[in-house]
C-alpha positions as CSV (number, residue, x, y, z in Angstrom):
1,X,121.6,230.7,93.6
2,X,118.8,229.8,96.4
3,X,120.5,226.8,98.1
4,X,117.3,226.0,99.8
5,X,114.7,226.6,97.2
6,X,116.8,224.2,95.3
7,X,116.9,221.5,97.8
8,X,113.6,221.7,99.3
9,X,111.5,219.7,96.7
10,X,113.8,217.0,96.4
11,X,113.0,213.6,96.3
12,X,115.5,211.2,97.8
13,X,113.8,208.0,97.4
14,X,113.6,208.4,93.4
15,X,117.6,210.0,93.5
16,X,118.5,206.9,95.3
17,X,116.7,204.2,92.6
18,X,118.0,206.2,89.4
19,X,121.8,206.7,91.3
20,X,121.7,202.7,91.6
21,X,120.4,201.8,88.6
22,X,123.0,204.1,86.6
23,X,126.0,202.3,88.6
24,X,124.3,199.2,87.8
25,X,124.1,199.8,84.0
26,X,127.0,201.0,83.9
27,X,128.8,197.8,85.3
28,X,126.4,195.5,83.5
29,X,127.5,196.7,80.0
30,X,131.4,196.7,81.2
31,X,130.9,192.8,82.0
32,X,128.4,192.0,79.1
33,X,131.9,193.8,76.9
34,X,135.1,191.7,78.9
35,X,135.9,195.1,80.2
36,X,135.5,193.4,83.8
37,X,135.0,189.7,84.9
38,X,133.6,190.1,87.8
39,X,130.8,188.0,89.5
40,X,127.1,188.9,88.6
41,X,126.3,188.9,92.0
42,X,129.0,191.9,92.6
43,X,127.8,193.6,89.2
44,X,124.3,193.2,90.7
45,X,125.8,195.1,94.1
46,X,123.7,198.4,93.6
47,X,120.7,196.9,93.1
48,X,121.4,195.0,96.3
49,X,122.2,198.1,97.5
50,X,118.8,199.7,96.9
51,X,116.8,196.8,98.2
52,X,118.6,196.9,101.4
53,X,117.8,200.7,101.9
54,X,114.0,200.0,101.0
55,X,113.9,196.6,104.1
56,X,116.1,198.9,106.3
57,X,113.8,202.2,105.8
58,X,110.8,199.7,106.2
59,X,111.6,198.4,109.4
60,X,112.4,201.3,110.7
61,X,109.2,202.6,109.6
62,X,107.6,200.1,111.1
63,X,109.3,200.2,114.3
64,X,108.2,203.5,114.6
65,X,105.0,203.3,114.0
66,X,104.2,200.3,116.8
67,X,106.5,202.8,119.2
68,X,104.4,205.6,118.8
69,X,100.6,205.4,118.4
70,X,100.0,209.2,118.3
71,X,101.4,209.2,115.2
72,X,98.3,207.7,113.0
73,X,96.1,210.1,114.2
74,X,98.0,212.9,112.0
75,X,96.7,213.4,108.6
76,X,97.0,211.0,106.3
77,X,99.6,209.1,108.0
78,X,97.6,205.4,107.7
79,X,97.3,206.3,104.1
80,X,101.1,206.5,103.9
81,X,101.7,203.9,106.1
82,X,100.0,201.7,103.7
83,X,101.4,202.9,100.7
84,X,105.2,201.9,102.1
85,X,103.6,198.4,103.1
86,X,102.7,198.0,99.0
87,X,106.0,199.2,97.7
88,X,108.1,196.7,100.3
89,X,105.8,193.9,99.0
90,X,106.9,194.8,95.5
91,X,109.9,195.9,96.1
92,X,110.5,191.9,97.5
93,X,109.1,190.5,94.6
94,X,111.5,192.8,92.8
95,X,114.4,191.4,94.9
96,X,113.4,187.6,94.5
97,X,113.2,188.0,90.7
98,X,116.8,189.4,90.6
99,X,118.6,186.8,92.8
100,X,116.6,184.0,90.4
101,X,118.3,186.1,87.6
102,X,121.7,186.0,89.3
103,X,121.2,182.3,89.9
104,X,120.3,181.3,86.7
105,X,122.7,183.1,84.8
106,X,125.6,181.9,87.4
107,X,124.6,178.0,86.9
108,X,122.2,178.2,84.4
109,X,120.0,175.0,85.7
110,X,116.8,176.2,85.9
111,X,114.1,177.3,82.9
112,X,113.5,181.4,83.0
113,X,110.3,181.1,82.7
114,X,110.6,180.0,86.7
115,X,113.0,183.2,86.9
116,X,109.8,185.2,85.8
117,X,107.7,184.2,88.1
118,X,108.1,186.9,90.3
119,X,107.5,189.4,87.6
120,X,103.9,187.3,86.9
121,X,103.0,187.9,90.6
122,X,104.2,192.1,90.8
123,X,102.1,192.3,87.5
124,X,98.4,191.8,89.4
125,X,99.7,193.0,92.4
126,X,100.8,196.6,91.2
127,X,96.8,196.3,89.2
128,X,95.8,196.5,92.9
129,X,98.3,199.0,93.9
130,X,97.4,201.3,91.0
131,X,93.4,201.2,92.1
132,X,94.2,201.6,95.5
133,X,96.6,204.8,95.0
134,X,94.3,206.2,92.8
135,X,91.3,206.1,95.2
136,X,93.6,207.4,97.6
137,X,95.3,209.9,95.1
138,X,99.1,209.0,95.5
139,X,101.3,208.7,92.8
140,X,102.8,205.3,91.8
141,X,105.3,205.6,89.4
142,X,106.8,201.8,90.1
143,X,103.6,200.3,90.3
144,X,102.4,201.5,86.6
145,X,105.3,200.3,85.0
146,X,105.1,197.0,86.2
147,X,101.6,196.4,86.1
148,X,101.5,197.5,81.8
149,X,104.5,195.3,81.1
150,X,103.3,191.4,82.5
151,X,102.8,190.9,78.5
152,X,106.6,192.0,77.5
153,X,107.5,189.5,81.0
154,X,105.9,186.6,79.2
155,X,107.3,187.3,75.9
156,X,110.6,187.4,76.8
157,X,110.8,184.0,79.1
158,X,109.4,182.5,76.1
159,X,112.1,184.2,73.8
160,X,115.0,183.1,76.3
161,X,113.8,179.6,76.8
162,X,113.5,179.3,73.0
163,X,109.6,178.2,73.2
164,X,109.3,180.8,70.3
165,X,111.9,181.9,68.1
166,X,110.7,185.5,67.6
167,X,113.0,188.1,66.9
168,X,113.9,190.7,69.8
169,X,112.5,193.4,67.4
170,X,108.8,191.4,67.8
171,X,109.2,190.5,71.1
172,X,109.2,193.6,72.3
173,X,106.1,194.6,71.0
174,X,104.3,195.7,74.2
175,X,107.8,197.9,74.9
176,X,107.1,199.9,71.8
177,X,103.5,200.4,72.3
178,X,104.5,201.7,75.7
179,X,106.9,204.1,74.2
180,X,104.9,205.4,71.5
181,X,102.8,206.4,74.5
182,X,105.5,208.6,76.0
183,X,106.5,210.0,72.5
184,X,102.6,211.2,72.5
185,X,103.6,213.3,75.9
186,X,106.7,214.6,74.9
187,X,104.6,215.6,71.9
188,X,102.2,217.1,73.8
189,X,104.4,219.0,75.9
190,X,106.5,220.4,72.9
191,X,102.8,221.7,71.7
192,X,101.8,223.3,74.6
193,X,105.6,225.4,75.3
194,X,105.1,226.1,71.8
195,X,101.6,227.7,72.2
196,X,102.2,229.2,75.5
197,X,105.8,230.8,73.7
198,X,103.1,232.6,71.1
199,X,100.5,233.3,73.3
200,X,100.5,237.0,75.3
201,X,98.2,236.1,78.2
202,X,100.1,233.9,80.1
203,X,103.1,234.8,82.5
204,X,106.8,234.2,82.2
205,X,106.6,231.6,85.2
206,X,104.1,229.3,83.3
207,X,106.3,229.4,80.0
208,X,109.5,228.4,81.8
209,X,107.6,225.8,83.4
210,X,106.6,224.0,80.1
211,X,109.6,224.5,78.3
212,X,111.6,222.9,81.3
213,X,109.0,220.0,81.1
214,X,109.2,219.7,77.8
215,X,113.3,219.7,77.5
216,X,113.3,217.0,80.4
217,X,110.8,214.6,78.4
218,X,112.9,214.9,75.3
219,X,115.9,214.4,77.3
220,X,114.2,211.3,78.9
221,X,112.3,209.1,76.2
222,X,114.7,210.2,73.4
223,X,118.1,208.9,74.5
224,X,116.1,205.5,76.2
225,X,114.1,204.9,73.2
226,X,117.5,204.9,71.6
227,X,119.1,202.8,73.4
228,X,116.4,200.3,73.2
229,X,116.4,200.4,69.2
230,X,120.4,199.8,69.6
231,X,120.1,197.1,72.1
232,X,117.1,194.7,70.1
233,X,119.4,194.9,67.0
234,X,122.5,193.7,69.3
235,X,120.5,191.0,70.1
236,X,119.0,190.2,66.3
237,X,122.5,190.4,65.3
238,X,122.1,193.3,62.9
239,X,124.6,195.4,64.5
240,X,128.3,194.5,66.5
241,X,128.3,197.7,68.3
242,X,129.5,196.9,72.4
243,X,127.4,197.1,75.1
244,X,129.4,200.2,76.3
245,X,128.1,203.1,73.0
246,X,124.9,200.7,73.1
247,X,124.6,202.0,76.8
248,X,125.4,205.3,76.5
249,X,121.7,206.7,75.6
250,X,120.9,204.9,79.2
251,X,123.5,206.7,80.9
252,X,121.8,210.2,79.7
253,X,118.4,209.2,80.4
254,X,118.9,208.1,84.2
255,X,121.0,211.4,84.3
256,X,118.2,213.5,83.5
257,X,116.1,211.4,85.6
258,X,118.6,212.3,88.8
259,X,118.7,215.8,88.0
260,X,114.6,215.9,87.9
261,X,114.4,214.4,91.5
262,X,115.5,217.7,92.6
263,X,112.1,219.5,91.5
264,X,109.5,216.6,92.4
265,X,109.1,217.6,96.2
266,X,106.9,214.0,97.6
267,X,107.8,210.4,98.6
268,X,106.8,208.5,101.5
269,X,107.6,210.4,105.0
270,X,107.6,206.8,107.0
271,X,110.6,206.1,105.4
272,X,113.3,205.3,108.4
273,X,110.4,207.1,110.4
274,X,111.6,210.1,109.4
275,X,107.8,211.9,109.1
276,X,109.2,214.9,107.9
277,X,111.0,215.8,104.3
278,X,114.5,214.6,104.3
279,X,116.4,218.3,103.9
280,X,114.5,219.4,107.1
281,X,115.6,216.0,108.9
282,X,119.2,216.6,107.5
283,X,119.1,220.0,108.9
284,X,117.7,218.8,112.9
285,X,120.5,216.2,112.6
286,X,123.8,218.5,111.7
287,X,122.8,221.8,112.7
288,X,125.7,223.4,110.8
289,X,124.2,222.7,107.6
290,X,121.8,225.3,108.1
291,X,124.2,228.0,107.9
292,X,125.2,227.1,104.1
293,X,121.2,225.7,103.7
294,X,120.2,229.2,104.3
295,X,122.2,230.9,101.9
296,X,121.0,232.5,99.1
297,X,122.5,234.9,96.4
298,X,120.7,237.2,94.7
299,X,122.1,239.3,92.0
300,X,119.5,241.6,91.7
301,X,119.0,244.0,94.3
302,X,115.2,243.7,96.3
303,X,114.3,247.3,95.5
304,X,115.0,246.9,91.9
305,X,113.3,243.8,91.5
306,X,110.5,245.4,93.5
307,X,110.4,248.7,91.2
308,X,110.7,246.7,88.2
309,X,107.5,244.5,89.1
310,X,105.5,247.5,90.3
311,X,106.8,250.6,88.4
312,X,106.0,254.0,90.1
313,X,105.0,257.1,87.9
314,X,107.3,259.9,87.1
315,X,107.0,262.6,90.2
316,X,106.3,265.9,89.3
317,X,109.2,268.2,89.6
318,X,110.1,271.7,91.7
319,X,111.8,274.4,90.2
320,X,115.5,274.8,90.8
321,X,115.8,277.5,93.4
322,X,119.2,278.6,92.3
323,X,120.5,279.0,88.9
324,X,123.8,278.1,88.9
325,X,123.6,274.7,90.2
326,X,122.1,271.8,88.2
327,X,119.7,270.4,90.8
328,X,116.7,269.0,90.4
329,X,114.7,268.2,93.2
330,X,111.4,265.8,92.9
331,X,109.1,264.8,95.2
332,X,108.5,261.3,97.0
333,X,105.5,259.9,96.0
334,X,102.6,260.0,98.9
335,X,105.5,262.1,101.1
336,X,104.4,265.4,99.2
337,X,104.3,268.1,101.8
338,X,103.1,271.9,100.8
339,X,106.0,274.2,100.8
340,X,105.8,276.8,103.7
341,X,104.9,280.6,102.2
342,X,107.6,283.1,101.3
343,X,108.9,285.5,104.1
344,X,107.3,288.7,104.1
345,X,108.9,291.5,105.7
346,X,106.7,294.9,106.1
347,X,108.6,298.1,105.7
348,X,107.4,300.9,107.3
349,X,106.8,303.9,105.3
Protein backbone atom coordinates (compact mmCIF):
# COMPACT_ATOMS: atom_id res chain seq x y z
CA UNK A 1 0.00 0.00 0.00
CA UNK A 2 1.59 3.47 -1.42
CA UNK A 3 0.33 5.93 1.12
CA UNK A 4 1.36 8.65 -1.08
CA UNK A 5 0.37 7.55 -4.46
CA UNK A 6 -2.97 7.22 -2.86
CA UNK A 7 -3.17 10.58 -1.45
CA UNK A 8 -1.62 12.61 -4.06
CA UNK A 9 -4.53 13.00 -6.55
CA UNK A 10 -6.96 13.84 -4.12
CA UNK A 11 -9.37 16.41 -4.37
CA UNK A 12 -10.45 18.09 -1.16
CA UNK A 13 -12.81 20.54 -2.35
CA UNK A 14 -15.17 17.76 -3.98
CA UNK A 15 -14.51 15.35 -0.47
CA UNK A 16 -15.67 18.23 1.47
CA UNK A 17 -19.17 18.98 -0.69
CA UNK A 18 -20.09 15.15 -0.97
CA UNK A 19 -18.92 14.63 3.14
CA UNK A 20 -21.63 17.52 3.76
CA UNK A 21 -24.13 16.68 1.66
CA UNK A 22 -24.15 12.94 2.98
CA UNK A 23 -24.49 14.36 6.76
CA UNK A 24 -27.06 16.54 5.44
CA UNK A 25 -29.19 13.74 3.77
CA UNK A 26 -28.80 11.82 6.22
CA UNK A 27 -30.38 14.26 8.92
CA UNK A 28 -32.96 15.48 6.39
CA UNK A 29 -34.64 12.03 6.05
CA UNK A 30 -34.33 11.41 10.06
CA UNK A 31 -36.44 14.77 10.45
CA UNK A 32 -38.74 14.33 7.24
CA UNK A 33 -39.34 10.42 9.52
CA UNK A 34 -39.92 11.99 13.40
CA UNK A 35 -36.71 10.21 14.11
CA UNK A 36 -35.43 13.88 15.30
CA UNK A 37 -37.33 17.25 15.78
CA UNK A 38 -34.81 19.36 15.39
CA UNK A 39 -34.90 22.87 13.77
CA UNK A 40 -34.31 23.04 9.85
CA UNK A 41 -31.86 25.48 10.30
CA UNK A 42 -29.66 22.89 12.58
CA UNK A 43 -30.60 20.03 9.98
CA UNK A 44 -29.40 22.42 7.31
CA UNK A 45 -26.00 22.84 9.58
CA UNK A 46 -23.61 21.05 7.00
CA UNK A 47 -24.68 22.79 4.22
CA UNK A 48 -23.98 25.90 6.28
CA UNK A 49 -20.95 24.31 6.97
CA UNK A 50 -19.84 24.01 3.41
CA UNK A 51 -20.71 27.57 2.46
CA UNK A 52 -18.77 28.91 5.21
CA UNK A 53 -15.58 26.97 4.10
CA UNK A 54 -16.17 28.17 0.32
CA UNK A 55 -16.49 32.51 1.84
CA UNK A 56 -13.62 31.66 4.34
CA UNK A 57 -11.30 29.91 1.51
CA UNK A 58 -12.39 32.95 -0.79
CA UNK A 59 -11.30 35.58 1.32
CA UNK A 60 -8.39 34.19 2.01
CA UNK A 61 -7.83 33.71 -1.53
CA UNK A 62 -8.34 36.99 -2.12
CA UNK A 63 -6.33 38.35 0.60
CA UNK A 64 -3.68 36.71 -0.86
CA UNK A 65 -3.76 37.64 -4.02
CA UNK A 66 -3.89 41.78 -3.30
CA UNK A 67 -0.77 40.78 -0.74
CA UNK A 68 1.30 39.34 -3.22
CA UNK A 69 1.38 40.62 -6.83
CA UNK A 70 4.12 38.16 -8.06
CA UNK A 71 1.84 35.65 -7.83
CA UNK A 72 -0.33 36.40 -11.18
CA UNK A 73 2.50 36.29 -13.17
CA UNK A 74 2.78 32.33 -12.68
CA UNK A 75 1.01 30.28 -15.13
CA UNK A 76 -2.34 30.23 -15.24
CA UNK A 77 -2.87 31.70 -11.96
CA UNK A 78 -5.51 34.70 -13.36
CA UNK A 79 -7.27 31.89 -15.03
CA UNK A 80 -7.78 30.31 -11.55
CA UNK A 81 -8.23 33.25 -9.91
CA UNK A 82 -11.20 33.82 -11.91
CA UNK A 83 -12.54 30.58 -11.89
CA UNK A 84 -12.83 30.75 -7.75
CA UNK A 85 -14.46 34.34 -8.28
CA UNK A 86 -17.43 32.34 -10.48
CA UNK A 87 -17.87 29.51 -8.10
CA UNK A 88 -18.20 32.08 -4.87
CA UNK A 89 -20.81 33.92 -6.98
CA UNK A 90 -22.68 30.69 -7.38
CA UNK A 91 -21.88 29.33 -4.49
CA UNK A 92 -23.91 32.62 -2.91
CA UNK A 93 -26.72 32.22 -4.99
CA UNK A 94 -26.57 28.68 -3.70
CA UNK A 95 -26.58 29.90 -0.04
CA UNK A 96 -29.39 32.56 -0.51
CA UNK A 97 -31.68 29.89 -2.18
CA UNK A 98 -31.25 27.62 0.91
CA UNK A 99 -31.85 30.14 3.73
CA UNK A 100 -35.19 31.22 1.53
CA UNK A 101 -35.86 27.40 1.85
CA UNK A 102 -35.21 27.33 5.60
CA UNK A 103 -37.44 30.33 5.91
CA UNK A 104 -40.23 29.31 4.13
CA UNK A 105 -40.55 26.03 5.38
CA UNK A 106 -40.00 27.46 9.18
CA UNK A 107 -43.00 30.15 8.64
CA UNK A 108 -44.25 29.29 5.59
CA UNK A 109 -45.37 33.00 4.42
CA UNK A 110 -43.95 33.50 1.35
CA UNK A 111 -44.82 31.74 -2.36
CA UNK A 112 -41.71 29.24 -3.48
CA UNK A 113 -41.71 30.47 -6.48
CA UNK A 114 -39.83 33.70 -4.66
CA UNK A 115 -37.66 30.80 -2.88
CA UNK A 116 -36.60 29.85 -6.49
CA UNK A 117 -35.43 32.74 -7.50
CA UNK A 118 -32.02 32.23 -6.84
CA UNK A 119 -32.03 28.96 -8.66
CA UNK A 120 -33.56 31.27 -11.91
CA UNK A 121 -30.47 33.53 -11.61
CA UNK A 122 -27.46 30.42 -11.05
CA UNK A 123 -29.22 28.90 -14.12
CA UNK A 124 -27.85 31.83 -16.78
CA UNK A 125 -25.12 32.48 -14.76
CA UNK A 126 -23.46 28.88 -14.75
CA UNK A 127 -24.51 29.23 -19.09
CA UNK A 128 -21.76 31.82 -18.79
CA UNK A 129 -19.56 29.93 -16.50
CA UNK A 130 -19.73 26.82 -18.73
CA UNK A 131 -18.56 29.01 -22.03
CA UNK A 132 -16.10 30.62 -20.09
CA UNK A 133 -14.42 27.33 -18.57
CA UNK A 134 -14.56 25.76 -21.72
CA UNK A 135 -12.63 28.39 -23.60
CA UNK A 136 -10.39 28.35 -20.86
CA UNK A 137 -10.47 24.36 -20.58
CA UNK A 138 -11.39 23.90 -16.70
CA UNK A 139 -13.69 21.58 -15.60
CA UNK A 140 -17.02 22.69 -14.05
CA UNK A 141 -18.78 20.03 -12.60
CA UNK A 142 -21.30 22.45 -10.38
CA UNK A 143 -21.80 24.86 -13.06
CA UNK A 144 -23.26 22.02 -15.61
CA UNK A 145 -25.60 20.72 -13.29
CA UNK A 146 -27.14 23.84 -12.53
CA UNK A 147 -27.21 25.39 -15.81
CA UNK A 148 -29.35 21.94 -17.53
CA UNK A 149 -31.79 21.93 -14.63
CA UNK A 150 -33.47 25.85 -14.69
CA UNK A 151 -36.47 23.83 -16.45
CA UNK A 152 -36.89 21.08 -13.39
CA UNK A 153 -36.45 24.67 -10.98
CA UNK A 154 -39.58 26.02 -12.66
CA UNK A 155 -41.49 22.94 -12.65
CA UNK A 156 -41.21 22.27 -9.22
CA UNK A 157 -42.13 26.02 -7.70
CA UNK A 158 -45.09 25.58 -9.88
CA UNK A 159 -45.72 21.95 -8.38
CA UNK A 160 -45.28 23.28 -4.69
CA UNK A 161 -47.24 26.39 -5.12
CA UNK A 162 -50.07 24.26 -6.68
CA UNK A 163 -50.19 26.49 -9.98
CA UNK A 164 -50.20 22.97 -11.71
CA UNK A 165 -51.22 19.87 -10.21
CA UNK A 166 -48.85 17.64 -12.08
CA UNK A 167 -47.74 14.50 -10.65
CA UNK A 168 -44.02 14.29 -9.21
CA UNK A 169 -43.51 11.48 -11.66
CA UNK A 170 -44.22 14.38 -14.64
CA UNK A 171 -42.66 16.99 -13.00
CA UNK A 172 -39.63 15.64 -13.06
CA UNK A 173 -39.34 15.27 -16.57
CA UNK A 174 -36.12 17.23 -17.27
CA UNK A 175 -34.56 14.97 -14.14
CA UNK A 176 -35.11 11.88 -16.19
CA UNK A 177 -34.00 13.09 -19.38
CA UNK A 178 -30.83 14.16 -17.52
CA UNK A 179 -30.43 10.69 -16.17
CA UNK A 180 -31.07 8.69 -19.22
CA UNK A 181 -28.06 10.74 -20.27
CA UNK A 182 -25.83 9.26 -17.53
CA UNK A 183 -27.25 5.73 -18.11
CA UNK A 184 -25.88 6.27 -21.92
CA UNK A 185 -22.13 6.73 -20.09
CA UNK A 186 -22.36 4.12 -17.77
CA UNK A 187 -23.44 2.23 -20.94
CA UNK A 188 -20.67 3.35 -22.72
CA UNK A 189 -18.20 2.64 -20.22
CA UNK A 190 -19.50 -1.09 -19.57
CA UNK A 191 -18.92 -1.36 -23.57
CA UNK A 192 -15.56 -0.21 -23.75
CA UNK A 193 -14.16 -2.52 -20.27
CA UNK A 194 -15.96 -5.12 -22.15
CA UNK A 195 -14.03 -4.71 -25.48
CA UNK A 196 -10.81 -3.77 -23.94
CA UNK A 197 -11.32 -7.27 -21.52
CA UNK A 198 -11.43 -9.23 -25.19
CA UNK A 199 -9.15 -7.34 -26.96
CA UNK A 200 -5.12 -8.53 -26.80
CA UNK A 201 -3.42 -5.20 -27.85
CA UNK A 202 -4.05 -3.21 -25.07
CA UNK A 203 -2.09 -3.30 -21.59
CA UNK A 204 -3.24 -4.47 -18.21
CA UNK A 205 -3.05 -0.70 -16.94
CA UNK A 206 -5.69 0.54 -19.49
CA UNK A 207 -8.14 -2.40 -18.64
CA UNK A 208 -8.06 -1.80 -14.90
CA UNK A 209 -8.61 1.71 -15.73
CA UNK A 210 -11.99 1.17 -17.50
CA UNK A 211 -13.29 -1.40 -15.44
CA UNK A 212 -12.69 0.93 -12.34
CA UNK A 213 -14.54 3.61 -14.29
CA UNK A 214 -17.07 1.62 -15.24
CA UNK A 215 -17.77 0.00 -11.51
CA UNK A 216 -17.74 3.69 -10.09
CA UNK A 217 -20.54 4.87 -12.74
CA UNK A 218 -22.69 1.96 -11.92
CA UNK A 219 -22.08 2.50 -8.40
CA UNK A 220 -23.00 6.20 -8.96
CA UNK A 221 -26.17 6.64 -11.31
CA UNK A 222 -27.65 3.26 -10.17
CA UNK A 223 -28.29 3.65 -6.50
CA UNK A 224 -29.30 7.76 -7.17
CA UNK A 225 -31.50 6.89 -10.03
CA UNK A 226 -33.04 4.66 -7.42
CA UNK A 227 -33.55 6.72 -5.01
CA UNK A 228 -35.09 9.16 -7.12
CA UNK A 229 -37.81 6.52 -8.54
CA UNK A 230 -38.44 5.74 -4.67
CA UNK A 231 -38.71 9.32 -3.67
CA UNK A 232 -41.37 10.70 -6.68
CA UNK A 233 -43.62 7.78 -5.72
CA UNK A 234 -43.39 8.95 -1.84
CA UNK A 235 -44.45 12.01 -3.01
CA UNK A 236 -47.46 10.61 -5.56
CA UNK A 237 -48.46 8.57 -2.69
CA UNK A 238 -47.93 5.20 -4.36
CA UNK A 239 -45.70 3.94 -1.84
CA UNK A 240 -45.45 4.47 2.40
CA UNK A 241 -41.92 3.48 2.52
CA UNK A 242 -39.91 6.25 5.18
CA UNK A 243 -37.58 8.61 4.14
CA UNK A 244 -34.84 6.64 5.92
CA UNK A 245 -34.85 3.00 3.13
CA UNK A 246 -36.04 5.76 0.62
CA UNK A 247 -32.55 7.41 1.35
CA UNK A 248 -30.47 4.72 1.51
CA UNK A 249 -29.60 4.55 -2.42
CA UNK A 250 -28.35 8.37 -1.66
CA UNK A 251 -26.19 7.31 1.04
CA UNK A 252 -24.28 4.74 -1.42
CA UNK A 253 -24.05 7.12 -4.18
CA UNK A 254 -22.38 10.10 -2.20
CA UNK A 255 -20.21 7.26 -0.81
CA UNK A 256 -18.87 6.29 -3.94
CA UNK A 257 -18.65 9.81 -4.88
CA UNK A 258 -16.16 10.38 -1.52
CA UNK A 259 -14.19 7.42 -2.35
CA UNK A 260 -13.64 8.77 -6.16
CA UNK A 261 -12.26 12.26 -4.85
CA UNK A 262 -9.25 10.28 -3.91
CA UNK A 263 -8.26 9.55 -7.75
CA UNK A 264 -9.44 13.08 -9.37
CA UNK A 265 -6.03 14.99 -8.58
CA UNK A 266 -7.37 19.12 -9.55
CA UNK A 267 -9.46 21.88 -7.89
CA UNK A 268 -8.72 25.35 -7.49
CA UNK A 269 -5.04 26.07 -5.84
CA UNK A 270 -6.29 29.83 -4.57
CA UNK A 271 -8.31 28.21 -2.21
CA UNK A 272 -7.17 29.69 1.42
CA UNK A 273 -4.15 30.81 -0.79
CA UNK A 274 -2.81 27.71 -0.52
CA UNK A 275 -1.24 27.66 -4.39
CA UNK A 276 -0.04 24.32 -4.02
CA UNK A 277 -2.06 20.78 -3.78
CA UNK A 278 -3.39 20.32 -0.38
CA UNK A 279 -1.26 16.89 0.70
CA UNK A 280 1.93 18.85 -0.11
CA UNK A 281 0.55 22.01 2.12
CA UNK A 282 -0.43 19.31 4.82
CA UNK A 283 2.98 18.03 4.69
CA UNK A 284 5.04 21.91 4.94
CA UNK A 285 2.54 22.41 7.86
CA UNK A 286 3.13 19.14 10.19
CA UNK A 287 6.34 17.95 9.14
CA UNK A 288 5.86 14.61 10.94
CA UNK A 289 3.34 13.48 8.55
CA UNK A 290 5.85 12.96 6.05
CA UNK A 291 7.41 10.12 7.74
CA UNK A 292 4.05 7.93 7.51
CA UNK A 293 3.27 10.00 3.92
CA UNK A 294 6.36 8.45 2.68
CA UNK A 295 5.68 5.08 3.38
CA UNK A 296 5.12 2.54 1.06
CA UNK A 297 4.75 -1.33 1.11
CA UNK A 298 5.54 -3.39 -1.51
CA UNK A 299 5.03 -6.96 -1.46
CA UNK A 300 6.83 -7.81 -4.27
CA UNK A 301 10.44 -7.57 -4.27
CA UNK A 302 12.04 -4.70 -6.98
CA UNK A 303 14.25 -7.31 -8.70
CA UNK A 304 11.39 -9.69 -9.23
CA UNK A 305 9.11 -7.24 -10.47
CA UNK A 306 12.04 -6.02 -12.63
CA UNK A 307 12.85 -9.73 -14.01
CA UNK A 308 9.27 -10.38 -14.45
CA UNK A 309 8.83 -7.18 -16.71
CA UNK A 310 12.04 -7.70 -18.66
CA UNK A 311 12.81 -11.53 -18.64
CA UNK A 312 16.50 -12.39 -19.29
CA UNK A 313 17.35 -15.59 -21.44
CA UNK A 314 18.55 -18.72 -20.03
CA UNK A 315 22.67 -18.51 -19.60
CA UNK A 316 24.49 -21.10 -21.11
CA UNK A 317 25.97 -23.43 -18.73
CA UNK A 318 29.77 -24.76 -17.65
CA UNK A 319 30.51 -28.16 -17.00
CA UNK A 320 30.71 -29.40 -13.45
CA UNK A 321 34.41 -29.58 -12.66
CA UNK A 322 34.01 -32.23 -10.09
CA UNK A 323 31.75 -35.20 -10.17
CA UNK A 324 30.70 -35.76 -7.01
CA UNK A 325 29.20 -32.55 -6.21
CA UNK A 326 25.91 -31.39 -7.84
CA UNK A 327 26.96 -27.91 -8.93
CA UNK A 328 26.11 -26.18 -11.62
CA UNK A 329 27.70 -23.01 -12.33
CA UNK A 330 26.15 -20.48 -15.12
CA UNK A 331 27.36 -17.50 -16.27
CA UNK A 332 26.18 -13.75 -15.67
CA UNK A 333 24.79 -12.37 -18.62
CA UNK A 334 27.26 -9.57 -20.32
CA UNK A 335 29.88 -10.55 -17.20
CA UNK A 336 31.18 -13.64 -19.39
CA UNK A 337 34.83 -13.73 -18.97
CA UNK A 338 37.13 -16.50 -21.01
CA UNK A 339 38.37 -19.13 -18.68
CA UNK A 340 42.27 -18.92 -18.22
CA UNK A 341 44.02 -22.12 -20.21
CA UNK A 342 44.93 -25.29 -18.45
CA UNK A 343 48.39 -25.59 -16.61
CA UNK A 344 50.87 -27.25 -18.58
CA UNK A 345 53.80 -28.61 -16.99
CA UNK A 346 56.82 -29.89 -19.48
CA UNK A 347 58.58 -32.90 -18.31
CA UNK A 348 61.84 -33.35 -19.26
CA UNK A 349 62.71 -36.50 -21.00
Amino acid sequence: MNLRGFFQDFNPSKFLIYACLLLFSVLLSLRLDGIIEWSYWAVFAPIWLWKLMVIVGASVGTGVWARNPQYRAEGETSVEFKAMLIAVGIHLLLLMFEVLVCDRIERGSHFWLLVFMPLFFVSPVSVAACVWGFRHDRSLELEILCSVNILQFIFIALRLDKIISWPWLVVCVPLWILMSFLCLVVLYYIVWSVLFLRSMDVIAEQRRTHITMAISWMAIVVPLLTFEILLVHRLDNHNKFPYVPIFIPLWLSLITLMATTFGQKGGNHWWFGIRKDFCQFLLEIFPFLREYGNISYDLHHEDIEESEETPTPEPPKIAPMFRKKTVVITQSPGKYFVPPPKLCIDVPD
